[in-house]
C-alpha positions in Angstrom: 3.6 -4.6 4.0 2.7 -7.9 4.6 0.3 -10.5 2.4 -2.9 -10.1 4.5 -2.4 -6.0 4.1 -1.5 -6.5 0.8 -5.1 -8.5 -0.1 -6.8 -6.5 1.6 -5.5 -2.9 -0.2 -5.8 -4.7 -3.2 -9.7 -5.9 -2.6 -9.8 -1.9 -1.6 -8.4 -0.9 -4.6 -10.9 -3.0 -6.9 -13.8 -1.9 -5.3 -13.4 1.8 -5.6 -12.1 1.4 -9.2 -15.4 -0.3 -9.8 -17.2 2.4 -8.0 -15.5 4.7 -10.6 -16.3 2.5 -13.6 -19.8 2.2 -12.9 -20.2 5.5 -12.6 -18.8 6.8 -15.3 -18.3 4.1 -17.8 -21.2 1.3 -17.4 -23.4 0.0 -14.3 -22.2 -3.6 -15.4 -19.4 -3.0 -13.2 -21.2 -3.4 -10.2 -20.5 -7.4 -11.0 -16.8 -6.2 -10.1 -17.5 -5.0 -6.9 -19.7 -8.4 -6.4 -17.1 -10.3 -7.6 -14.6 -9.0 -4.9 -17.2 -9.1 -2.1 -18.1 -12.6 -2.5 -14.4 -13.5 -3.0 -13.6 -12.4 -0.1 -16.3 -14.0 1.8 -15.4 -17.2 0.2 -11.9 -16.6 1.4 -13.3 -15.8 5.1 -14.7 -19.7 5.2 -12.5 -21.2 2.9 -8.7 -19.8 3.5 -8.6 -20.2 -0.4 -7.7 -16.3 -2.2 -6.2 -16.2 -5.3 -5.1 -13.2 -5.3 -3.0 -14.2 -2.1 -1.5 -16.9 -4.2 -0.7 -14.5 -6.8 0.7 -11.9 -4.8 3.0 -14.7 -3.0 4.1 -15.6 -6.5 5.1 -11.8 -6.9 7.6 -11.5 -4.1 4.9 -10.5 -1.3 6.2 -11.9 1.9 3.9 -13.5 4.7 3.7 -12.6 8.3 4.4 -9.5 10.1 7.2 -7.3 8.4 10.4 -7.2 10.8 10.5 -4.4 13.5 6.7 -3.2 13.4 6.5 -3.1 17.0 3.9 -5.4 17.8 4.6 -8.6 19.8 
């Protein structure tokens, strides 16, 4: 998996989890799912995503992952 996958499973991820939270726990969670949406719209103009920067820090590697297939 490569960083751009990566960000975007994660941004998945949050999303339903706040889906779940609101639901079941508190509507206040919607400001998660806000949160993620407008990050990633930042992002979209900005090329600025922490969570990119983190996931880098972890070991994620950029670019396409060696023998994928596409050229």
């Amino acid at each position: 998996m490569n960083l751009d996958r990566a960000v975007l499973a994660f941004a998945g991820v949050m999303v339903l989890l706040s889906v779940a939270l609101t639901q079941f726990v508190s509507p206040w969670w919607w400001l998660l799912t806000a949160f993620v949406g407008l990050n990633l719209l930042q992002s979209s103009f900005t090329g600025f995503c922490p969570a990119a920067m983190v996931l880098r820090k972890l070991g994620m590697g950029r670019g396409m992952p060696a023998g994928c297939g596409f050229k």
